[in-house]
C-alpha positions as CSV (number, residue, x, y, z in Angstrom):
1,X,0.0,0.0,0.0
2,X,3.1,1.9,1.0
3,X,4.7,1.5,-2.6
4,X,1.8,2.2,-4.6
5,X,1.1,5.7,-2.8
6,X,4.2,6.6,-3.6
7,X,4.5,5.8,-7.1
8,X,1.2,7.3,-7.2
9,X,2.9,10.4,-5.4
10,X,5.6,10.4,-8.1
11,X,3.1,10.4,-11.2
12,X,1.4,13.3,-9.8
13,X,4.3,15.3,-9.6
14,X,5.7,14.3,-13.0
15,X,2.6,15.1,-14.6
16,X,2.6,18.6,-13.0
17,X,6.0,19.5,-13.9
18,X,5.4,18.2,-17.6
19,X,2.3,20.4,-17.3
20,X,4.4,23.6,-16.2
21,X,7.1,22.6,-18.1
22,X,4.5,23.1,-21.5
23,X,3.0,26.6,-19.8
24,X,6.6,28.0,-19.5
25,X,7.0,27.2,-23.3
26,X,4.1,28.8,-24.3
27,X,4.4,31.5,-22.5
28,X,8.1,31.9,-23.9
29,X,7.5,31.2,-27.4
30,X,3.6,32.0,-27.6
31,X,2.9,35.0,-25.7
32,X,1.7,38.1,-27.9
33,X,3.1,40.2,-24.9
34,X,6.4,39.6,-23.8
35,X,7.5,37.7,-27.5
36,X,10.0,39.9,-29.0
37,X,9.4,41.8,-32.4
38,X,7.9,45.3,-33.8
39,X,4.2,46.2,-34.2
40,X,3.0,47.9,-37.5
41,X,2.2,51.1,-38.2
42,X,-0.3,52.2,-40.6
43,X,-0.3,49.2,-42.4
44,X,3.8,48.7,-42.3
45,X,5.7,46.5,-40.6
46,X,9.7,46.8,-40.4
47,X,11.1,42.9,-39.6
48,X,14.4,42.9,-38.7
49,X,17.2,40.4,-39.6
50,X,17.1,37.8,-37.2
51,X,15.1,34.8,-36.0
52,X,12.3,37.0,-33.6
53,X,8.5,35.9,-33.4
54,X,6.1,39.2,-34.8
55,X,2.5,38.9,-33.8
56,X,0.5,40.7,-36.1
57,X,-2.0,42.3,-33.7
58,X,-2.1,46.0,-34.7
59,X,-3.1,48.6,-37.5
60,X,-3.6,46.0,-40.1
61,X,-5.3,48.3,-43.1
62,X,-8.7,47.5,-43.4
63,X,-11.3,48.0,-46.1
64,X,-14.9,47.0,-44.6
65,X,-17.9,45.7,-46.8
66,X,-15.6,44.6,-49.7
67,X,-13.7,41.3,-51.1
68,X,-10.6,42.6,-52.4
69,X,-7.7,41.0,-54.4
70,X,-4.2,43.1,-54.4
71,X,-4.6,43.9,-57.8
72,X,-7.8,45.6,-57.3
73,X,-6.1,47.5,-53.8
74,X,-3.3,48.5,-56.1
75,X,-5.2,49.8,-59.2
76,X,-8.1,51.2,-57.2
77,X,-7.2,52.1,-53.3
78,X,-8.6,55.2,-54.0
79,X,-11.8,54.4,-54.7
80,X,-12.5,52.3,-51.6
81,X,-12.5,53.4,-47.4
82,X,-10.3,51.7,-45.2
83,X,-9.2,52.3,-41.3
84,X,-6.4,50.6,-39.4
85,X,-7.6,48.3,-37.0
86,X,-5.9,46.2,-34.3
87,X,-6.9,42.6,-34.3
88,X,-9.6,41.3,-31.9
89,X,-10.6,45.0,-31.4
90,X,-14.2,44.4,-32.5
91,X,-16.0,41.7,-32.5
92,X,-17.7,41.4,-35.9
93,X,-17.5,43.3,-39.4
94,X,-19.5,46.5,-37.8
95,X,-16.5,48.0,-35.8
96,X,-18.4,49.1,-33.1
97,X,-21.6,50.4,-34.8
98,X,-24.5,49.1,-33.6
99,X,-26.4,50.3,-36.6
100,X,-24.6,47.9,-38.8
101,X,-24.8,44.2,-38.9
102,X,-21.8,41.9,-37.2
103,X,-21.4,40.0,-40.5
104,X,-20.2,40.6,-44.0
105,X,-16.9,40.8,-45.5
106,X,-14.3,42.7,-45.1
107,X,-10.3,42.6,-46.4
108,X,-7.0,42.9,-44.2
109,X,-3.6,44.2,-46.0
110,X,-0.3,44.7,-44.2
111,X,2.9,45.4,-45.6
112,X,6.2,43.9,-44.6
113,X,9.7,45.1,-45.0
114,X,11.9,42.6,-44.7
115,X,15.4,42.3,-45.3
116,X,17.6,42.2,-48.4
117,X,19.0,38.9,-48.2
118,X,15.9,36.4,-49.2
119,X,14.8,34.3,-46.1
120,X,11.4,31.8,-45.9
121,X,9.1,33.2,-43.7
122,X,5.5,31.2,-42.4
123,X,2.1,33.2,-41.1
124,X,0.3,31.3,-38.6
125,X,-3.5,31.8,-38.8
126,X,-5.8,30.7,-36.1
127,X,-9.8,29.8,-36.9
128,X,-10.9,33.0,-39.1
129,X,-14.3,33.2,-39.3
130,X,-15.2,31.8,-41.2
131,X,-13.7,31.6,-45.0
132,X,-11.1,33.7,-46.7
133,X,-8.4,33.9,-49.2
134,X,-5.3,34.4,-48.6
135,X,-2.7,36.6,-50.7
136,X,1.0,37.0,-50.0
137,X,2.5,39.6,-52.8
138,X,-0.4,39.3,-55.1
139,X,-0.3,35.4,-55.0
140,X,-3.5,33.4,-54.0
141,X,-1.5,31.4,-51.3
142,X,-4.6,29.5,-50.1
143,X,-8.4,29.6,-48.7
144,X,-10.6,28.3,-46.3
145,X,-14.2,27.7,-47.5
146,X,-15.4,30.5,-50.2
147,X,-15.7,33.8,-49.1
148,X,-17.6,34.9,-52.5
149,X,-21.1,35.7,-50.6
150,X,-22.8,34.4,-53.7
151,X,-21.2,30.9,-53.0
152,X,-20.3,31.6,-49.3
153,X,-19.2,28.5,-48.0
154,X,-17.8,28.3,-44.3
155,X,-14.5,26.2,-43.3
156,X,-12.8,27.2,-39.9
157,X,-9.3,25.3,-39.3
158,X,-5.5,26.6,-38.0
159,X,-3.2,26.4,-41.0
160,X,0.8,27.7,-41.8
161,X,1.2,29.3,-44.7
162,X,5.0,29.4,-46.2
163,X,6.9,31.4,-48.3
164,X,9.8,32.9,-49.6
165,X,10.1,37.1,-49.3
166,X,13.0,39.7,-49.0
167,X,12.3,43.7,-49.6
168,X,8.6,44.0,-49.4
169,X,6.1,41.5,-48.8
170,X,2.1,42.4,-48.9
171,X,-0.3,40.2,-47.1
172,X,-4.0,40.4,-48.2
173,X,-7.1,38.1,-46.1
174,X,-10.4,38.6,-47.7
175,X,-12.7,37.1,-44.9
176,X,-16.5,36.6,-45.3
177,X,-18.7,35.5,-42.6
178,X,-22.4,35.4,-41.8
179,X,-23.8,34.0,-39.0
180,X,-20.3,33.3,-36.3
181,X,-20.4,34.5,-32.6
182,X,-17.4,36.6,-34.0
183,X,-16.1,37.3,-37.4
184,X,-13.2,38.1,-38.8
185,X,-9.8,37.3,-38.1
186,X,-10.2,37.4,-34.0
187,X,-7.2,35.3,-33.0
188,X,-3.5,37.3,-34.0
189,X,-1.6,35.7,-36.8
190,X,2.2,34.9,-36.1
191,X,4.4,35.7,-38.4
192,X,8.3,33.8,-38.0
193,X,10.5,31.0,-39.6
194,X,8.4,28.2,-40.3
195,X,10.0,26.1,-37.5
196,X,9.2,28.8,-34.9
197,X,5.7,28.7,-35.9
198,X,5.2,25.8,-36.1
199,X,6.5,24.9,-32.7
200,X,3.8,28.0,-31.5
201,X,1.1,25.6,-33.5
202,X,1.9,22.4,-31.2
203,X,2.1,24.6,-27.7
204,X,-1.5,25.4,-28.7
205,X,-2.4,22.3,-29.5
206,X,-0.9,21.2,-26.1
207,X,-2.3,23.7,-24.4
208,X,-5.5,23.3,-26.2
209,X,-5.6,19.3,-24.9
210,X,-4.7,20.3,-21.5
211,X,-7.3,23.1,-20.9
212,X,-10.0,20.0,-22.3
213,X,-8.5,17.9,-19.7
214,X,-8.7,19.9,-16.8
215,X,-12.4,21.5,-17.6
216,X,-13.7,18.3,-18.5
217,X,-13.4,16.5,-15.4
């Protein structure tokens, strides 16, 4: 009796110290406050050379109402509104007026500067809400669901998006949704080497199993 409340003893305590051991990871390498790396301004963001984690949370350049593709944003910016916006700051596509509806579509553009020498880069994106396209210098990179409202259909799912970028990189999301608790892009992309994000991808899942485990019982 002695020897099994012991060894039940020990488990406990190696299971909590895996358990912190994963919370001090993500909060080291997934923590949108103390992770190293610039924020934008007005729609720019200056990435240095060197192996930091940027979480994309503020003053993304956003055009409400509208899908649009970087060709369109480059050949007619002028002819459509946009605001800077920080991510998560409103809770639907109305920002904040309670006149307009929570859902619709709306598009996201930021521009990166990054350095001379090319490097690959990956974007993290967390459960948009719910369907979008994806553009990284004017190249559909990918899409969840259809955000065409004529053919909206939704998907929600984490993904990594890769690619290779050095001087200026532009990042368009075209997100449609119509009937989510929240829409838009509510959870802050990550933007690092694919490695770094991808590690960031697995604390979350981690952390994501543990929070169901603890909850759940």
């Amino acid at each position: 009796m002695k020897k099994n409340w012991k060894y039940s003893l020990l488990l406990i305590a190696t299971v909590f110290a895996l358990t912190m051991g994963i919370f001090f990871l993500f909060y080291r390498f997934d923590n949108k406050y103390t992770a190293r790396g610039d924020q934008a301004i007005q729609g720019i963001l200056y990435v240095p050379d060197d192996d930091s984690v940027h979480y994309l949370a503020r003053e993304w350049e956003y055009y409400p109402d509208v899908l649009l593709t970087p060709q369109e944003i480059k050949e007619q910016k002028e002819d459509y509104y946009s605001r800077y916006v920080s991510i998560g700051e409103y809770g639907g596509m109305d920002l904040g007026d309670k006149n307009k509806s929570p859902f619709g579509s709306g598009t996201y553009r930021m521009t990166l500067v990054l350095p001379e020498k090319e490097k690959q880069y990956a974007i993290g994106l967390t459960e948009i809400f719910s369907a979008y396209k994806l553009y990284i210098n004017g190249e559909l990179m990918g899409q969840m669901g259809n955000p065409d409202p004529d053919n909206y259909q939704e998907q929600i799912q984490n993904r990594v998006f890769t690619f290779e970028g050095k001087g200026t990189a532009e990042i368009v999301i075209a997100v449609t949704d119509k009937h989510s608790v929240s829409s838009g892009i509510q959870y802050v992309p990550v933007l690092a080497s694919p490695f770094k994000v991808n590690i960031i991808r697995r604390l979350r899942n981690a952390k994501s199993r543990i929070n169901t485990a603890f909850f759940c019982c």
